[in-house]
N, CA, C, O and CB atoms as a CASP TS submission, in Angstrom:
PFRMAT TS
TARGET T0000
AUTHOR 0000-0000-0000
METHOD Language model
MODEL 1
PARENT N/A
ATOM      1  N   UNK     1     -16.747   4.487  18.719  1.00  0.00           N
ATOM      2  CA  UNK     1     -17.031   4.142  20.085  1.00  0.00           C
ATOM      3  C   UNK     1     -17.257   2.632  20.230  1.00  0.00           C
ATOM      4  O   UNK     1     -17.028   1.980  21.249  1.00  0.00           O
ATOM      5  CB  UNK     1     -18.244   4.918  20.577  1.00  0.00           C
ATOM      6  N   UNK     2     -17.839   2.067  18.822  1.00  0.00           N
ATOM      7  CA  UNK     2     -18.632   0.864  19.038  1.00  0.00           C
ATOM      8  C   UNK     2     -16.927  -0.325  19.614  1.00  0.00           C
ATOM      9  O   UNK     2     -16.890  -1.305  20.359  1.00  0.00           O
ATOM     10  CB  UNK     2     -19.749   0.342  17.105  1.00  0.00           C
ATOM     11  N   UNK     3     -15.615   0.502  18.721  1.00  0.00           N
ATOM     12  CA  UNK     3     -14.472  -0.455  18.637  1.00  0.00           C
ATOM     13  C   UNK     3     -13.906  -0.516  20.134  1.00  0.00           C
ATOM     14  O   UNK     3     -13.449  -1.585  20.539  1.00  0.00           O
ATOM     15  CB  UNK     3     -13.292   0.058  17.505  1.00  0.00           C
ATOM     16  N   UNK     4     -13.926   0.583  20.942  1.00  0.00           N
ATOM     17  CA  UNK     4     -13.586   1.042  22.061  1.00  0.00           C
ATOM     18  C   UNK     4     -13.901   0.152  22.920  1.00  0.00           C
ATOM     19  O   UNK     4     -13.052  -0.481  23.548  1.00  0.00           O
ATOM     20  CB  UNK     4     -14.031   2.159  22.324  1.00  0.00           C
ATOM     21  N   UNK     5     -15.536  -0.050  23.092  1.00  0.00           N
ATOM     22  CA  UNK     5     -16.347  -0.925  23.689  1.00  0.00           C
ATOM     23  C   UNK     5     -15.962  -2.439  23.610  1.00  0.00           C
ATOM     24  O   UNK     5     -15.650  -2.919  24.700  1.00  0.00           O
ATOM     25  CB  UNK     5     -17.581  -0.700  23.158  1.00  0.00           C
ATOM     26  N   UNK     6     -15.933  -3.084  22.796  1.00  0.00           N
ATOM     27  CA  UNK     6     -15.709  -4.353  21.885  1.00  0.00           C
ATOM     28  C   UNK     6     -14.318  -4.510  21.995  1.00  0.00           C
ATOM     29  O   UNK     6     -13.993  -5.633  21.612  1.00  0.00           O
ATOM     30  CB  UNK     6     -16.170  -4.235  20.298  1.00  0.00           C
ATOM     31  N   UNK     7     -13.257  -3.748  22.411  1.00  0.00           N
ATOM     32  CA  UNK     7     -11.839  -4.012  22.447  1.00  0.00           C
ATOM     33  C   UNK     7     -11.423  -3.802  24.362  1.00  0.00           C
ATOM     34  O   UNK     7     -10.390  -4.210  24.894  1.00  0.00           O
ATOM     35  CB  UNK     7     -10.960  -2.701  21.194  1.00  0.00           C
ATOM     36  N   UNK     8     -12.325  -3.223  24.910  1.00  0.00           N
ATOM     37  CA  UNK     8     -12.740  -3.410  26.206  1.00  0.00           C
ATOM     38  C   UNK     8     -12.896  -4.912  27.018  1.00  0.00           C
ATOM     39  O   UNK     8     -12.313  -5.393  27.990  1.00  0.00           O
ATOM     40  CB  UNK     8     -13.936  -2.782  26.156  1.00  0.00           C
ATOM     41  N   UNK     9     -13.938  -5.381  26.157  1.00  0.00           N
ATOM     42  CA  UNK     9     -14.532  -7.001  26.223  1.00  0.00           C
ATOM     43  C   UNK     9     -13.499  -7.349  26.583  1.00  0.00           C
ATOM     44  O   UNK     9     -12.984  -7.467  27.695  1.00  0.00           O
ATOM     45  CB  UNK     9     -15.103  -7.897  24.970  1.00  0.00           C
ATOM     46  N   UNK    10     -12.907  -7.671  24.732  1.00  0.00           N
ATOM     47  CA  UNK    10     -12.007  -8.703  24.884  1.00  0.00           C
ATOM     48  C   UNK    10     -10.615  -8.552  25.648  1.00  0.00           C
ATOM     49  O   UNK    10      -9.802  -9.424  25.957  1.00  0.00           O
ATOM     50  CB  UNK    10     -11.776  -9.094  23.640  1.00  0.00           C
ATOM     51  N   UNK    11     -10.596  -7.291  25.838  1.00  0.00           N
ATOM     52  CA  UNK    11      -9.193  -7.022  26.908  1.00  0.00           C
ATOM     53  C   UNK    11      -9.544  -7.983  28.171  1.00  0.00           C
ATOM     54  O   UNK    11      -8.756  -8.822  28.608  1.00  0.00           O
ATOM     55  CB  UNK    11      -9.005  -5.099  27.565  1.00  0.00           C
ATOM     56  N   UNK    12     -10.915  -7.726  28.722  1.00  0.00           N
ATOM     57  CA  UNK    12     -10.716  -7.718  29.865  1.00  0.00           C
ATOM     58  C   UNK    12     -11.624  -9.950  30.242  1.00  0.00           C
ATOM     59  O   UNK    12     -11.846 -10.651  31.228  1.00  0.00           O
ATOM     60  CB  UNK    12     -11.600  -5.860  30.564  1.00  0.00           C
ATOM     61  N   UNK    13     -11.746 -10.043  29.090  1.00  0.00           N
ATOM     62  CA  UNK    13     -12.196 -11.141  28.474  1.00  0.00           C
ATOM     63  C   UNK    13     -10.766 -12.333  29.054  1.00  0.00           C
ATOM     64  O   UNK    13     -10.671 -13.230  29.891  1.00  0.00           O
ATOM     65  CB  UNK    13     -12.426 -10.759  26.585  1.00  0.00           C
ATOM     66  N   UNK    14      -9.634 -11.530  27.808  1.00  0.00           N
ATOM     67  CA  UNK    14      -8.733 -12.384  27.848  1.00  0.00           C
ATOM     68  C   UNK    14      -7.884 -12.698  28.918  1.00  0.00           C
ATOM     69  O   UNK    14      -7.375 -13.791  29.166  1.00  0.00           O
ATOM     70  CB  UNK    14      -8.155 -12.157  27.035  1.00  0.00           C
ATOM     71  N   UNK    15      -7.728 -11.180  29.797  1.00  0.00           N
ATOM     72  CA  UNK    15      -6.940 -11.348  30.963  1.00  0.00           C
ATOM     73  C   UNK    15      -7.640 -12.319  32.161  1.00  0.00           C
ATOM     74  O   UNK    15      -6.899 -13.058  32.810  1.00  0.00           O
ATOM     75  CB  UNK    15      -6.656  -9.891  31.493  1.00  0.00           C
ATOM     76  N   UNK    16      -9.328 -12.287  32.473  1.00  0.00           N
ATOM     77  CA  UNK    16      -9.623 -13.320  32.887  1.00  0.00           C
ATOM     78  C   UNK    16      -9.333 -14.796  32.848  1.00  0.00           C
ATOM     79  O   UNK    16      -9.235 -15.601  33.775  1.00  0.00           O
ATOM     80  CB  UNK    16     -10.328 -13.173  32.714  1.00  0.00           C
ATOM     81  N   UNK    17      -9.187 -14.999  31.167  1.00  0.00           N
ATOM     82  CA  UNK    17      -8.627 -16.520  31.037  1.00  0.00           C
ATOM     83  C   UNK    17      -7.428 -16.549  31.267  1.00  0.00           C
ATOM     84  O   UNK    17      -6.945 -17.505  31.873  1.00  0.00           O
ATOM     85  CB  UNK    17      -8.752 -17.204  29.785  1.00  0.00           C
ATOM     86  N   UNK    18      -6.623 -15.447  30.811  1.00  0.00           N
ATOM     87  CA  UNK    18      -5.287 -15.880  31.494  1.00  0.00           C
ATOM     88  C   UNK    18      -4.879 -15.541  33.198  1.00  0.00           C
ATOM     89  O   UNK    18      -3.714 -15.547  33.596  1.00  0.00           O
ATOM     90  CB  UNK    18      -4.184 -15.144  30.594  1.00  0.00           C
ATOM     91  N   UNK    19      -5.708 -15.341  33.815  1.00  0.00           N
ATOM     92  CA  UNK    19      -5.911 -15.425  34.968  1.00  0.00           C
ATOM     93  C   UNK    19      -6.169 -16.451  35.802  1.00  0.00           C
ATOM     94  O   UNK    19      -5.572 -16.512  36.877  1.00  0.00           O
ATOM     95  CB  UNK    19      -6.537 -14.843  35.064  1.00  0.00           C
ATOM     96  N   UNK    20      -7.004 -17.317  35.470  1.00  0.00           N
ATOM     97  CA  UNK    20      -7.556 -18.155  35.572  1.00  0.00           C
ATOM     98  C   UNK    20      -6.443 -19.054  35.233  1.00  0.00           C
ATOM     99  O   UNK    20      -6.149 -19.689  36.246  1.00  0.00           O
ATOM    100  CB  UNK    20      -8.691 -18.102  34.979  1.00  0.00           C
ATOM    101  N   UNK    21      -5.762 -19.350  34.317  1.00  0.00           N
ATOM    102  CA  UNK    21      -4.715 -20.352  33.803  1.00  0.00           C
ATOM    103  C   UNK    21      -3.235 -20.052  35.352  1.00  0.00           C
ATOM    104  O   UNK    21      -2.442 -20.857  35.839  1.00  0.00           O
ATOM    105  CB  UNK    21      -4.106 -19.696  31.627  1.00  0.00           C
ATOM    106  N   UNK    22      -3.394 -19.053  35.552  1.00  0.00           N
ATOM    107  CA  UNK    22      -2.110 -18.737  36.420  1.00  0.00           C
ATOM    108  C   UNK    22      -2.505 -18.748  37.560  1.00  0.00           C
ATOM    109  O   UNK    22      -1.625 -18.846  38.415  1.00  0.00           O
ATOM    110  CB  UNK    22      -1.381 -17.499  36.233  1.00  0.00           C
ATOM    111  N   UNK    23      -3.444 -18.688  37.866  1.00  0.00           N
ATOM    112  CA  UNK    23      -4.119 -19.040  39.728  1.00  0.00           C
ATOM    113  C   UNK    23      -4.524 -20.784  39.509  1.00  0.00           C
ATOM    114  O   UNK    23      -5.246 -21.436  40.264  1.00  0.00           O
ATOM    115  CB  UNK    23      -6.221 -17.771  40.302  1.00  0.00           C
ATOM    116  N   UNK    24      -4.052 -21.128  38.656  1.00  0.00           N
ATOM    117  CA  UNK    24      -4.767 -23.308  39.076  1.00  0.00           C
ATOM    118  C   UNK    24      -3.516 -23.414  38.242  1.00  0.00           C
ATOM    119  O   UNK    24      -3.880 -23.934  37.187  1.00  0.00           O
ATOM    120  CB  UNK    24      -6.935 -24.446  38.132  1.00  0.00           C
ATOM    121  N   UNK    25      -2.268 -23.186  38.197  1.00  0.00           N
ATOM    122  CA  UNK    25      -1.386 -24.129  37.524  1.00  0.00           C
ATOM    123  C   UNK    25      -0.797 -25.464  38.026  1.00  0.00           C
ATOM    124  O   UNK    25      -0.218 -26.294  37.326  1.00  0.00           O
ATOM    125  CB  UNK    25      -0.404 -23.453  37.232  1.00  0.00           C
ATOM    126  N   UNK    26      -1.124 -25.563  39.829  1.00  0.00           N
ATOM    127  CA  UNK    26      -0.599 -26.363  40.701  1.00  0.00           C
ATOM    128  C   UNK    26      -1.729 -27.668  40.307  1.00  0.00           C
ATOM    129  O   UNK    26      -1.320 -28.791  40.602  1.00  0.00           O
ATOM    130  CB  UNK    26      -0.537 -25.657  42.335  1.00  0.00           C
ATOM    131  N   UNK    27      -2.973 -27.589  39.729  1.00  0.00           N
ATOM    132  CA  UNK    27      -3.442 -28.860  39.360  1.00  0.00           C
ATOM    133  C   UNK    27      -2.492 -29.671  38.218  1.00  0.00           C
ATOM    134  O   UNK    27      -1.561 -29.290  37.507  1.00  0.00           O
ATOM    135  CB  UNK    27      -4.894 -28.627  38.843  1.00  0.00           C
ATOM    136  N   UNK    28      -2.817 -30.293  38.297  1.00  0.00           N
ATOM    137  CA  UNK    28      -1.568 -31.380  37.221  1.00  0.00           C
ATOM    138  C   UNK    28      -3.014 -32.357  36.442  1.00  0.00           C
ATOM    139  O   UNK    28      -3.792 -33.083  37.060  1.00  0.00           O
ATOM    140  CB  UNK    28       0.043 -32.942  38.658  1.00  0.00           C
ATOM    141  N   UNK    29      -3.017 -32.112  35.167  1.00  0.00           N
ATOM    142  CA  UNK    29      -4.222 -32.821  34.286  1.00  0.00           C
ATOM    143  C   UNK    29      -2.918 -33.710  33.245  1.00  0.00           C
ATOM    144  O   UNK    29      -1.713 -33.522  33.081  1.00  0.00           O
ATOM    145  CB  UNK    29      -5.585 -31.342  33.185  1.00  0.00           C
ATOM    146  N   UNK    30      -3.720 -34.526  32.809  1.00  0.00           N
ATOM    147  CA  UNK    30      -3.128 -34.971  31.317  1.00  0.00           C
ATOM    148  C   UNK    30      -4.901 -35.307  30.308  1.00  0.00           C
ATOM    149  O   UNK    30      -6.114 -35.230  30.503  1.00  0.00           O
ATOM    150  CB  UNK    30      -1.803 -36.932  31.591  1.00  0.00           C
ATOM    151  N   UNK    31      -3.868 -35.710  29.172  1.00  0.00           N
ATOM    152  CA  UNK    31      -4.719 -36.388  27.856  1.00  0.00           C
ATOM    153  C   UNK    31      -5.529 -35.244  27.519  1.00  0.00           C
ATOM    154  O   UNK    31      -4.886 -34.227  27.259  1.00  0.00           O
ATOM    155  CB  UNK    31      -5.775 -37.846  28.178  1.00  0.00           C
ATOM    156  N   UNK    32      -7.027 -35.148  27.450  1.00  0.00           N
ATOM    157  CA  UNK    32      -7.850 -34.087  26.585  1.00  0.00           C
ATOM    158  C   UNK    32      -7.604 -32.827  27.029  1.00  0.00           C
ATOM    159  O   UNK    32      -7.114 -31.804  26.550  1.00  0.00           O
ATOM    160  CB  UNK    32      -9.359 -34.255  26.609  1.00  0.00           C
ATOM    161  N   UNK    33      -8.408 -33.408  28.818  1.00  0.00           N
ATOM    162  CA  UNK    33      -8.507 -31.582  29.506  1.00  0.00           C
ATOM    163  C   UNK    33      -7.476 -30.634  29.656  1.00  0.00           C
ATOM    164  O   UNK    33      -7.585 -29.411  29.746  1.00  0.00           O
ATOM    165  CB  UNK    33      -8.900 -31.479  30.969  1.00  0.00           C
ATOM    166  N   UNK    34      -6.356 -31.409  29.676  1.00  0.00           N
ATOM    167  CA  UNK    34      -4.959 -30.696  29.242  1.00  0.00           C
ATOM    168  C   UNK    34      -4.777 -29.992  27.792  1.00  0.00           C
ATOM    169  O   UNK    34      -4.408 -28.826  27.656  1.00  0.00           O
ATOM    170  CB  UNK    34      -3.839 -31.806  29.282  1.00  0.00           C
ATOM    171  N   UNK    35      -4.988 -30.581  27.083  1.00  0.00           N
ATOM    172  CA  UNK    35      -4.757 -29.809  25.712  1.00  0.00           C
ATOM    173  C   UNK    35      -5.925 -28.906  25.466  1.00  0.00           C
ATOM    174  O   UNK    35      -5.863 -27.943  24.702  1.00  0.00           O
ATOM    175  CB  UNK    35      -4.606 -30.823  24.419  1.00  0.00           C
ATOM    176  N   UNK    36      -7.197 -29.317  26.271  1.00  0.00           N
ATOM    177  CA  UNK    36      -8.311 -27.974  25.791  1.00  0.00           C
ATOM    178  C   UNK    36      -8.024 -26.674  26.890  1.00  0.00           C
ATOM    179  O   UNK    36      -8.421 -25.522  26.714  1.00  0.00           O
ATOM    180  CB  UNK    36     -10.323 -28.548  25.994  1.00  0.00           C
ATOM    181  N   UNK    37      -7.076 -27.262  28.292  1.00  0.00           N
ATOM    182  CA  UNK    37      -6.395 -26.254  28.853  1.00  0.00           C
ATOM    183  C   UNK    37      -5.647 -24.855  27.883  1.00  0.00           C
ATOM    184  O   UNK    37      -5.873 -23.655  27.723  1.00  0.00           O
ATOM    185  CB  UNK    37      -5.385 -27.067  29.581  1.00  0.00           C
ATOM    186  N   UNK    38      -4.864 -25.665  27.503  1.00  0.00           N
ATOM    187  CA  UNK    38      -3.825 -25.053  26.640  1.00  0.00           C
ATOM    188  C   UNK    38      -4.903 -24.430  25.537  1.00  0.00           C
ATOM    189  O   UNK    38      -5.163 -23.230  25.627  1.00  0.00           O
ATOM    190  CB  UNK    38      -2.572 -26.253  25.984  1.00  0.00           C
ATOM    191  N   UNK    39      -5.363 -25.013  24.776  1.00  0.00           N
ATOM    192  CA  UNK    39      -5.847 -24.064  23.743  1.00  0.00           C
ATOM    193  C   UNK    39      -6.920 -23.089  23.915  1.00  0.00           C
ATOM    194  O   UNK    39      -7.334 -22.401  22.982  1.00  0.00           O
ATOM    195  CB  UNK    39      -6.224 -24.746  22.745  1.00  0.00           C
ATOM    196  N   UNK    40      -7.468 -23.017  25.368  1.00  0.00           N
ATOM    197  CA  UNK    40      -8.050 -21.952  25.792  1.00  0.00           C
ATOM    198  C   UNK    40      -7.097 -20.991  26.529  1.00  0.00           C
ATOM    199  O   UNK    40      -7.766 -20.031  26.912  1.00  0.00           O
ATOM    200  CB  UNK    40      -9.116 -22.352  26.552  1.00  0.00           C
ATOM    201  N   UNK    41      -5.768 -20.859  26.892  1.00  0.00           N
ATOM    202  CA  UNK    41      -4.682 -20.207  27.221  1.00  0.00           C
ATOM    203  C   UNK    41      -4.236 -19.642  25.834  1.00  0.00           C
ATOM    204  O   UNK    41      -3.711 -18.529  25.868  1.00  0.00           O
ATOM    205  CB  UNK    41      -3.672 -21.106  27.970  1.00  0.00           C
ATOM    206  N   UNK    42      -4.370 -20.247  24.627  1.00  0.00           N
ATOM    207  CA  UNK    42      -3.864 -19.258  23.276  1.00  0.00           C
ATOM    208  C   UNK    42      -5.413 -18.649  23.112  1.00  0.00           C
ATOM    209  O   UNK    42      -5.791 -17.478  23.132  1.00  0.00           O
ATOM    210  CB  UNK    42      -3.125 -20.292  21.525  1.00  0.00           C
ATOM    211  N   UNK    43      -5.905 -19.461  23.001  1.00  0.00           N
ATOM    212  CA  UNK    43      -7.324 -18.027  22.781  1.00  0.00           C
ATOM    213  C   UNK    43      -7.212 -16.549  23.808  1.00  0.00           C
ATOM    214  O   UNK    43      -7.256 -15.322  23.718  1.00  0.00           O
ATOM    215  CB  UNK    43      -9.240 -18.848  23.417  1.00  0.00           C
ATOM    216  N   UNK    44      -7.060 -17.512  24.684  1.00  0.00           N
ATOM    217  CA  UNK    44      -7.125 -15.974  25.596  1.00  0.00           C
ATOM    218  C   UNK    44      -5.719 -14.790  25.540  1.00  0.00           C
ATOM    219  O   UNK    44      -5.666 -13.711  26.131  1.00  0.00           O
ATOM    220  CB  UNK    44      -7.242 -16.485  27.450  1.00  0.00           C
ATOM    221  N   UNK    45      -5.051 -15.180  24.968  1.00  0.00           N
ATOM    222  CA  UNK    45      -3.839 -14.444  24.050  1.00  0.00           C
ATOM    223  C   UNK    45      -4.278 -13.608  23.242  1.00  0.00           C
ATOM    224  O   UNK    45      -4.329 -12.384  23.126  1.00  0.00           O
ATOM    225  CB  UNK    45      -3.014 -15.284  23.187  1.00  0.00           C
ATOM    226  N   UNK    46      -4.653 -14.694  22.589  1.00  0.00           N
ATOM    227  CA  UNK    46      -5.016 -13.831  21.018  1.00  0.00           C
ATOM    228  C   UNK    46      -6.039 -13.004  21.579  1.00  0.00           C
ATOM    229  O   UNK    46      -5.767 -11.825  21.353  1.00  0.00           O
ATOM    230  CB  UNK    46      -5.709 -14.843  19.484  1.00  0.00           C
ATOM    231  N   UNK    47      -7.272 -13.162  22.318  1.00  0.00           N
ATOM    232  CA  UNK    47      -8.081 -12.492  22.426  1.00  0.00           C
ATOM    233  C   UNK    47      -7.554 -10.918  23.315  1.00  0.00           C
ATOM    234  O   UNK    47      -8.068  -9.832  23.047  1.00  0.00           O
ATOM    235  CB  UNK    47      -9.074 -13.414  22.954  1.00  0.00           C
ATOM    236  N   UNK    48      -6.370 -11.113  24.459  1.00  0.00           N
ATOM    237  CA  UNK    48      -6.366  -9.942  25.142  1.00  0.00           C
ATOM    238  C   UNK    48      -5.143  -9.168  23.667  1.00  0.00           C
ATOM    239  O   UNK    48      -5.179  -7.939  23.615  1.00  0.00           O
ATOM    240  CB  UNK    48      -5.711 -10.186  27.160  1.00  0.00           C
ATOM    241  N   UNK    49      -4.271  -9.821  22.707  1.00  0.00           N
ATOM    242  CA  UNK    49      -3.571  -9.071  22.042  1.00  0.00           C
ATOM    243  C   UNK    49      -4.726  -8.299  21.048  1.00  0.00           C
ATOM    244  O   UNK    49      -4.518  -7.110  20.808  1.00  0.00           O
ATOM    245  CB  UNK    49      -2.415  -9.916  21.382  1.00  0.00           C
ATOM    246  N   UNK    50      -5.772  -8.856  20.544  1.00  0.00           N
ATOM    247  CA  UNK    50      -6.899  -8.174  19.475  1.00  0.00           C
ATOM    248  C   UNK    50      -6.745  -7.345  20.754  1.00  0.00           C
ATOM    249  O   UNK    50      -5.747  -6.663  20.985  1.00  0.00           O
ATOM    250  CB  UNK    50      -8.647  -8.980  18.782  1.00  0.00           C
ATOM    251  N   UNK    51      -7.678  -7.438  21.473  1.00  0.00           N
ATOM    252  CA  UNK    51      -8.468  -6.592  22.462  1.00  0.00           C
ATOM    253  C   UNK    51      -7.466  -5.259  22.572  1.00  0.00           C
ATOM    254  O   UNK    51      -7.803  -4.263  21.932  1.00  0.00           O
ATOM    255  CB  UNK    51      -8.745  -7.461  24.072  1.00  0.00           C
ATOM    256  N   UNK    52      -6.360  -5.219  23.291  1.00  0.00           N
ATOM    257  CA  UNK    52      -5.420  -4.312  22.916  1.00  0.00           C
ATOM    258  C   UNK    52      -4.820  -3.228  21.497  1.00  0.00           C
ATOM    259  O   UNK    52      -4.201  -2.174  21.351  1.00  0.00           O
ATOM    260  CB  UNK    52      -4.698  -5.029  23.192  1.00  0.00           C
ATOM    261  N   UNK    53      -5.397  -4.168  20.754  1.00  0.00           N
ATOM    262  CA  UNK    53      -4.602  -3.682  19.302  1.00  0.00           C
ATOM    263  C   UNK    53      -6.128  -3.030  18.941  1.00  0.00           C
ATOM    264  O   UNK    53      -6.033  -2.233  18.008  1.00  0.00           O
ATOM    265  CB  UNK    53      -3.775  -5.216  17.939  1.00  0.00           C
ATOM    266  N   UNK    54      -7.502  -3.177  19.452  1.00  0.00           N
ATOM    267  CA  UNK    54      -8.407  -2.695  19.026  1.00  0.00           C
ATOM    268  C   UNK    54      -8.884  -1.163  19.721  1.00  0.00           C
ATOM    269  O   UNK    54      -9.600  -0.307  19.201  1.00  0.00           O
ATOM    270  CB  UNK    54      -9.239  -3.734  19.082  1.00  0.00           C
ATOM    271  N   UNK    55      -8.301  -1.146  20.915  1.00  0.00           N
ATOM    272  CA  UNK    55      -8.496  -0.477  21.906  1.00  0.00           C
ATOM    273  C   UNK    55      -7.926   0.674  21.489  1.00  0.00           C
ATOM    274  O   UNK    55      -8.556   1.636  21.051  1.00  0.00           O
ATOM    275  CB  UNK    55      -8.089  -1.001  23.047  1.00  0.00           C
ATOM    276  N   UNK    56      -6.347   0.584  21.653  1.00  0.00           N
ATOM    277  CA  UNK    56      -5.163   1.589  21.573  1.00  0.00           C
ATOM    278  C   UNK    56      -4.971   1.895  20.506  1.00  0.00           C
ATOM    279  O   UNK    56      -5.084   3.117  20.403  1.00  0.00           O
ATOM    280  CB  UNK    56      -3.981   1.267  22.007  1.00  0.00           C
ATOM    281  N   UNK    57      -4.706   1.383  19.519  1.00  0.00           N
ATOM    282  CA  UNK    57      -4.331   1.787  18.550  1.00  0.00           C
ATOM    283  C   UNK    57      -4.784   1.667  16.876  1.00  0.00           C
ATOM    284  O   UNK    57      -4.258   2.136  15.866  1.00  0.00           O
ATOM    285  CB  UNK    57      -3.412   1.460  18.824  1.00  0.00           C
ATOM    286  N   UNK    58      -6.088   0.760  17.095  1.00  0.00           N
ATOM    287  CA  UNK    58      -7.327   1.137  15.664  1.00  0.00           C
ATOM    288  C   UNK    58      -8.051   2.416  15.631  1.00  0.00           C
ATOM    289  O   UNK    58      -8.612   2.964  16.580  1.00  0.00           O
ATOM    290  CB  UNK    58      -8.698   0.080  15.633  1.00  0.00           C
ATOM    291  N   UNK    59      -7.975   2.772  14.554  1.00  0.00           N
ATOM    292  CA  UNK    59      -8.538   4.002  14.386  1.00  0.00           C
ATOM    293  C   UNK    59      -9.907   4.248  14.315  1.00  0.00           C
ATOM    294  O   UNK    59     -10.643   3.263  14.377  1.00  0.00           O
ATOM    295  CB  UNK    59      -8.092   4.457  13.429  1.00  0.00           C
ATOM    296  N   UNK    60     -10.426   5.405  14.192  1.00  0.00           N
ATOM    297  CA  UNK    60     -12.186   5.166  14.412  1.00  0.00           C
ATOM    298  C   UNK    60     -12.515   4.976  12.751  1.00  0.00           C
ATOM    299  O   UNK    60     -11.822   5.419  11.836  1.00  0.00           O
ATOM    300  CB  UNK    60     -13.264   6.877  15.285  1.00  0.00           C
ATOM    301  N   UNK    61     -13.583   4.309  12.647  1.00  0.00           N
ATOM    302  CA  UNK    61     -13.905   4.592  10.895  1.00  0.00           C
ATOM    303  C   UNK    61     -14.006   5.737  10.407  1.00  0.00           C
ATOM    304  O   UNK    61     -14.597   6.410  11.251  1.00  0.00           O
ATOM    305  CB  UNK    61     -15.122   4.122  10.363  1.00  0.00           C
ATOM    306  N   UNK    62     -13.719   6.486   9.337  1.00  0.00           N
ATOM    307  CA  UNK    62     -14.544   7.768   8.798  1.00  0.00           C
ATOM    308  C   UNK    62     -15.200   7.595   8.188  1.00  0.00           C
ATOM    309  O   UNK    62     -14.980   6.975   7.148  1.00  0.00           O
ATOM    310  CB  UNK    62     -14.150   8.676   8.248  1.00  0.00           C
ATOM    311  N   UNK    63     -16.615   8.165   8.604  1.00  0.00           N
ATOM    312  CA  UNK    63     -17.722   8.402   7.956  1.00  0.00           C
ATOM    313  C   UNK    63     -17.595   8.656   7.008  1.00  0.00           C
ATOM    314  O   UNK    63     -16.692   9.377   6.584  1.00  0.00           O
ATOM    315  CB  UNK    63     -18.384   9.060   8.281  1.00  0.00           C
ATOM    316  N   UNK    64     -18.992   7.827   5.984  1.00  0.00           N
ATOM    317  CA  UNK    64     -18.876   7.277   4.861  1.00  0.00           C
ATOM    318  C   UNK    64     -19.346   8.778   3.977  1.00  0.00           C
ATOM    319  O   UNK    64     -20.464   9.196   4.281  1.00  0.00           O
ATOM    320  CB  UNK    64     -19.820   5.787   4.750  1.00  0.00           C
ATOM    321  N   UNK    65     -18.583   9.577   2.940  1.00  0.00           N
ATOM    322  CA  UNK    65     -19.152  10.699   2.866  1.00  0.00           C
ATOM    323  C   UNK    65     -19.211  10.565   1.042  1.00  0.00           C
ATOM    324  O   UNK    65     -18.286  10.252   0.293  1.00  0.00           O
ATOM    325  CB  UNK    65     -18.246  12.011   3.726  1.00  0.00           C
ATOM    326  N   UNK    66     -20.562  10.905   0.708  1.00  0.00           N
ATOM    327  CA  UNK    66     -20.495  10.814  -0.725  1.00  0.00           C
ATOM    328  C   UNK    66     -19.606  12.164  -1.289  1.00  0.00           C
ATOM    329  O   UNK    66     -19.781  13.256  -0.749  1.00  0.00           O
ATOM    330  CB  UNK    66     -22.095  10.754  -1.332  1.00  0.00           C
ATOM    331  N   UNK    67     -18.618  12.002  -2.440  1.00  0.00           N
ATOM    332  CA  UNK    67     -17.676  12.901  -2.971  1.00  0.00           C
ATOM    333  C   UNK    67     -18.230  12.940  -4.393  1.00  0.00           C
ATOM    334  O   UNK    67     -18.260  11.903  -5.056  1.00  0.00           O
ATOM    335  CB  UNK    67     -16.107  12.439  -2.815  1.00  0.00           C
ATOM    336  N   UNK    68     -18.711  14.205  -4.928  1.00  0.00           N
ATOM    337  CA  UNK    68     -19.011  14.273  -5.962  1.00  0.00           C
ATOM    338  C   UNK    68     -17.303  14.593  -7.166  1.00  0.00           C
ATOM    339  O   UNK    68     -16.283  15.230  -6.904  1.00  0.00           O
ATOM    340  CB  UNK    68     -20.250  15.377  -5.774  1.00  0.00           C
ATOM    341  N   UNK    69     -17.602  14.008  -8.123  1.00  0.00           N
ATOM    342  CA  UNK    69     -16.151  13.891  -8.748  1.00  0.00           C
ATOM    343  C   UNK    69     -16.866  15.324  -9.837  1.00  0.00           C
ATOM    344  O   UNK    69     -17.988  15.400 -10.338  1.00  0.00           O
ATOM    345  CB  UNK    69     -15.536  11.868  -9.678  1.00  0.00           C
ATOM    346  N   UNK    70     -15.793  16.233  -9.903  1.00  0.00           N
ATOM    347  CA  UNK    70     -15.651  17.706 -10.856  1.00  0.00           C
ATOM    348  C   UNK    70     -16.020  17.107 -12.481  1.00  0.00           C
ATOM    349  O   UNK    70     -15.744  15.995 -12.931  1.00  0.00           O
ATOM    350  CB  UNK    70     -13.643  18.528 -10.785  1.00  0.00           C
ATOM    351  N   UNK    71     -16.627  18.080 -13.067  1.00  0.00           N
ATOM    352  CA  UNK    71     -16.823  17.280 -14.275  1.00  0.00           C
ATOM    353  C   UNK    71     -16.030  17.771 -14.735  1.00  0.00           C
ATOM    354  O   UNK    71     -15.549  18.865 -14.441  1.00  0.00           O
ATOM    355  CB  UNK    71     -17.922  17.171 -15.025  1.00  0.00           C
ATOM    356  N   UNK    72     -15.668  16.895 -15.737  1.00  0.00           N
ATOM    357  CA  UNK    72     -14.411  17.206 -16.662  1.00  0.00           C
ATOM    358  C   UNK    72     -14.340  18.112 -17.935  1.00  0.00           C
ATOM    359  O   UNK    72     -15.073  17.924 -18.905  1.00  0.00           O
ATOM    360  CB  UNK    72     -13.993  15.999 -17.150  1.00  0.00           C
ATOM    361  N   UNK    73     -13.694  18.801 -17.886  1.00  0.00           N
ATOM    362  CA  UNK    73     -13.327  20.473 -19.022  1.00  0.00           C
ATOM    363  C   UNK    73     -12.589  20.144 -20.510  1.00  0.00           C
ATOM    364  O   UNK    73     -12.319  21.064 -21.281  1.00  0.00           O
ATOM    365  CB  UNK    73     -11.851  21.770 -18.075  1.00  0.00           C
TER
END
């Protein structure tokens, strides 16, 4: 449940920033704030692709179960 939750976040984490990048593209920046533009547009990538890949399709852990090994004959 805990991955469900936590892959929720960042889904909805990342689509904000890339939201945000596509509603102000008509400002025009250069030099720093431009490039910390941009590298908060790949974070928020990476973050909605985790977020997705954590969501849909990670599996839940299995519980940690002690296995006693057969003694040997």
């Amino acid at each position: 449940m805990k991955n469900k939750v936590l892959g929720a976040i960042a889904m909805i984490w990342g689509a904000l920033i890339l939201m945000n990048f596509f509603t102000h593209l008509h400002e025009m920046t250069s030099g720093a704030y431009s490039t910390g533009k941009m590298a908060g547009v790949i974070f928020g990538c990476l973050l909605l692709a985790a977020g997705i890949h954590t969501f849909f399709f990670r599996k839940a852990a299995a519980k940690n179960t002690t296995q006693h090994d057969e003694p040997s004959r």
